[in-house]
C-alpha positions in Angstrom: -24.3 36.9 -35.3 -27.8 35.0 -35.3 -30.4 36.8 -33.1 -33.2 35.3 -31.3 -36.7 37.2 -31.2 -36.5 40.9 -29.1 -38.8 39.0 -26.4 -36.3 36.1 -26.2 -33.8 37.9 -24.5 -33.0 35.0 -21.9 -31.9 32.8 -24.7 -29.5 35.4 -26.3 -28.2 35.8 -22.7 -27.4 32.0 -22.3 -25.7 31.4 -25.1 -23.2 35.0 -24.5 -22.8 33.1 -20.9 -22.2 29.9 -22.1 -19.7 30.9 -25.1 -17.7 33.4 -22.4 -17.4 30.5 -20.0 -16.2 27.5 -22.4 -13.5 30.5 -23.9 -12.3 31.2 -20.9 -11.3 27.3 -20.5 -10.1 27.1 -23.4 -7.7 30.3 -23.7 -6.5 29.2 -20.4 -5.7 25.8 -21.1 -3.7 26.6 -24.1 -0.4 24.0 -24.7 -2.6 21.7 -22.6 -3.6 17.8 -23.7 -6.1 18.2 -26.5 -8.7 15.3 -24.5 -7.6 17.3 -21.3 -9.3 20.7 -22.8 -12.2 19.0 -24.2 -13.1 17.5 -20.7 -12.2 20.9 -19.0 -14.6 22.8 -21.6 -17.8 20.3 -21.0 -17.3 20.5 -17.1 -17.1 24.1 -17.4 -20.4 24.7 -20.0 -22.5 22.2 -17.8 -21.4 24.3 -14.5 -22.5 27.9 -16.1 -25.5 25.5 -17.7 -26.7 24.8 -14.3 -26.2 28.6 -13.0 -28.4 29.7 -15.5 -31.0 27.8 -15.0 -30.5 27.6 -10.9 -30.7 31.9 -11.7 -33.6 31.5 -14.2 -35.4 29.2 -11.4 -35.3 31.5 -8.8 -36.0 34.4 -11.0 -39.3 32.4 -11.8 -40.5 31.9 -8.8 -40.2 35.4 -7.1 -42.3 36.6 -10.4 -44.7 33.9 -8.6 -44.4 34.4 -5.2 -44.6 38.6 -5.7 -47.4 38.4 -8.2 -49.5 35.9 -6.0 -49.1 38.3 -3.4 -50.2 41.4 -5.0 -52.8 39.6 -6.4 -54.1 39.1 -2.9 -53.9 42.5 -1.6 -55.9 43.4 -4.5 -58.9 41.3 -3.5 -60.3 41.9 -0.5 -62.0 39.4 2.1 -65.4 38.3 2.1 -67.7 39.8 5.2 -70.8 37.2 4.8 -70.8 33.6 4.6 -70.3 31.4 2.0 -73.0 28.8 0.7 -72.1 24.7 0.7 -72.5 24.6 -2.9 -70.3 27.9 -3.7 -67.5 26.6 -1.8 -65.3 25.6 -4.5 -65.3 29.2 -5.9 -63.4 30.5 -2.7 -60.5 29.4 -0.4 -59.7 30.6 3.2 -56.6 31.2 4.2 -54.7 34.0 6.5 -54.6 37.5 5.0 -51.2 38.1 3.5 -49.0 39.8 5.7 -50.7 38.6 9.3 -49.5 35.2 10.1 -51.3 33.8 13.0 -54.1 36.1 11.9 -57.4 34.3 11.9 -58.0 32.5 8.7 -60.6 34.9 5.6 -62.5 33.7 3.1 -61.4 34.7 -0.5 -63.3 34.0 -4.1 -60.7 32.0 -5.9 -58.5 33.8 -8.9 -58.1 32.9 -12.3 -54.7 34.3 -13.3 -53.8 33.3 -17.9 -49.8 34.0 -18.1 -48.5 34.4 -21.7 -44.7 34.0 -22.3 -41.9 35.1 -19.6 -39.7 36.9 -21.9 -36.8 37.2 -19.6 
């Protein structure tokens, strides 16, 4: 069996779900009208298709939405004001955790990702 790269784990993954789910049509539909299975296989390869990325999606964005947050708490507010000209470098929003809290200033963050390896 062909292996992807040890960080590429996602893709190894997709391909064991996708083979396991188009077998399982096709032992099941055995006897069955060849054009029958054919159609039975696509539906069920573009259905697990769609899980996986549906799982991979929402995988992606709690990575996001927990790594924004920590990235937060790590930085705390800023105490004096900030000048006209500066105002790019900062954004003010509520303090995570304290909705209806009154809005802090924050120095914007610069975050480089580098591959989600699954």
């Amino acid at each position: 069996m062909k292996q992807s790269r040890p960080t590429a784990v996602d893709l190894s993954n997709a391909i064991e779900l996708l083979k396991a789910a188009t077998d399982n049509v096709a032992v099941s539909s055995d006897g069955a009208d060849q054009e029958a299975v054919c159609a039975d296989i696509r539906e069920a390869y573009i259905e697990a298709a769609e899980r996986i990325f549906k799982d991979d999606r929402q995988t992606n964005l709690a990575i996001g939405i927990n790594g924004a947050e920590y990235l937060r708490r790590l930085q705390p507010a800023l105490d004096t004001p900030v000048e006209d000209v500066d105002r790019t470098l900062y954004f003010t929003t509520s303090p995570p955790g304290t909705q209806g809290a009154p809005d802090q200033t924050y120095r914007k963050l610069s975050v480089l990702t580098h591959c989600n390896t699954g």
